[in-house]
C-alpha positions, 0 to 999 in steps of 0.5 A: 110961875112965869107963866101965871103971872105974865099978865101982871109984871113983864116977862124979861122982869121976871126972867131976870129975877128968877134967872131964866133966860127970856128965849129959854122960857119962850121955847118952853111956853110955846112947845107941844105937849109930849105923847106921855102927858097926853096919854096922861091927860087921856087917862086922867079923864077916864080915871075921873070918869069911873071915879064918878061912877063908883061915887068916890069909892075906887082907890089906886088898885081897883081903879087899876083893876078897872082900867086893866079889865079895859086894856089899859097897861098903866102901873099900879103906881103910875094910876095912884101917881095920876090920882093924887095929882088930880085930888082923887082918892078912895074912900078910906077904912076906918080903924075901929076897936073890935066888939066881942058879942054874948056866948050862944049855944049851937044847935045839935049836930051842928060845927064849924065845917068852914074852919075860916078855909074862905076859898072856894074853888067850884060855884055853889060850894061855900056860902056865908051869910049875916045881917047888919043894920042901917040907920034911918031917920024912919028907924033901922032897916036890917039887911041880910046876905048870903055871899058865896066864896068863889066870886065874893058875890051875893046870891041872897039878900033881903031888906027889912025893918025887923030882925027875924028868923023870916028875914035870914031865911027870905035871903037863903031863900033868894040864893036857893031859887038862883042855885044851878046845881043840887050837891050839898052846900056849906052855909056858914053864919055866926051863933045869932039867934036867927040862924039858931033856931028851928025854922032855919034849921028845917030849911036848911036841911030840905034843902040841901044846905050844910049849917056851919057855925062860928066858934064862940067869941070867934068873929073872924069865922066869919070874916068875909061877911064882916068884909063885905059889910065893912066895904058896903058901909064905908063905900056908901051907907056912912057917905050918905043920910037917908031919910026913910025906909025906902032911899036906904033899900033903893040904895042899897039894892043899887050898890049890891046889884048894879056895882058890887055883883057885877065887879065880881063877875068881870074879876072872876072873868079876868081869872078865868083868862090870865089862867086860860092865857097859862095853857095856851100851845105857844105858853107851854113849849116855851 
């Protein structure tokens, strides 16, 4: 307080009224900052710098995830500490009453073969996929998935202003052409009329693809979709307003290609080293 206002009443005078000896604050004003708060001030820059980077979406524990992936060894809580002192927060999830949709009959043959077992400890093993749509001042742009469980990324997607059976199957279509190996794959989806109906089926079965569906009035079958939608919409589509067709693809593309995907693929590689780390020579004698 002293310190603000030297500049409109007299140091001794304030000294004496908050009784502070005037030696005691001269010694403080004039002593160097310790190595704690410049590794603070160091680390505050970089936290607003990825802060910036995410659009204002990272909170304290992905931003700790960031920072660690760096070499940084600050604590979870001194990162949440650093960003409430400096006005950063992520963006928050809403809390939303839970929709229940119209019974749909499954085609034939096909069951739910995930049975919301969302782990998956091989590539190419367990994929989920939906749509959702984005509103525009041009109308809706509808995006289709297909996400696959080992590393949360998404291997397919499309865009498009109409909602079909096409649009599901340009996103399976996406994920096919990128697969490596050939073994069967489980694709779950909800009851939609999209993955009910024929064109779907067929392609999925020359190709190697095991349907799995849903339960009737069961959204949580497919929960790590609906994961990924809720994150896209509240780190980005609900941040913005986009005036044609084209900004939302243009940003959405962004959000799936140049943040999400490769936010996995360093956390499935910081995996890979802390389970690396466990079988190391000096790690197992000891």
């Amino acid at each position: 307080m002293i310190e603000r206002c030297r500049d409109e009443f007299p140091v001794r005078l304030m000294c004496r009224c908050l009784k502070v000896s005037a030696s005691g604050y001269y010694d403080w004003s004039q002593r160097l900052p310790s190595a704690r708060q410049l590794d603070n001030e160091r680390l505050v820059g970089r936290i607003r710098e990825l802060h910036e980077d995410s659009r204002g979406t990272l909170g304290a524990g992905r931003m700790h995830e960031d920072l660690a992936e760096e070499g940084e060894t600050a604590s979870v809580n001194r990162v949440a500490r650093l960003m409430a002192a400096d006005g950063l927060q992520g963006w928050p999830r809403p809390k939303r009453r839970g929709q229940r949709g119209r019974p749909a009959l499954t085609p034939p043959g096909v069951r739910n073969l995930l049975e919301r077992d969302f782990i998956a400890l091989e590539p190419e093993t367990k994929w989920v996929t939906d749509n959702t749509e984005i509103k525009t001042h041009e109308g809706k742009l509808y995006l289709c998935i297909v996400l696959d469980l080992f590393d949360q990324r998404i291997v397919g997607w499309t865009m498009h202003h109409r909602q079909d059976r096409q649009m599901v199957i340009r996103a399976v279509q996406m994920a096919v052409w990128q697969r490596q190996g050939r073994d069967p794959v489980i694709l779950h989806s909800d009851r939609g009329s999209q993955f009910r109906s024929g064109d779907y089926q067929h392609y999925l079965s020359g190709n190697g693809l095991l349907c799995s569906m849903s339960a009737v009035g069961h959204c949580g079958d497919n929960a790590a979709c609906e994961g990924f939608f809720g994150m896209l919409k509240r780190e980005r589509i609900h941040r913005m307003k986009y005036p044609t067709l084209d900004a939302a693809r243009a940003d959405v593309f962004e959000y799936i290609e140049r943040f999400h995907n490769p936010r996995m693929r360093r956390s499935v590689a910081r995996q890979d080293r802390k389970f690396a780390a466990l079988f190391q020579p000096s790690v197992i004698s000891g």
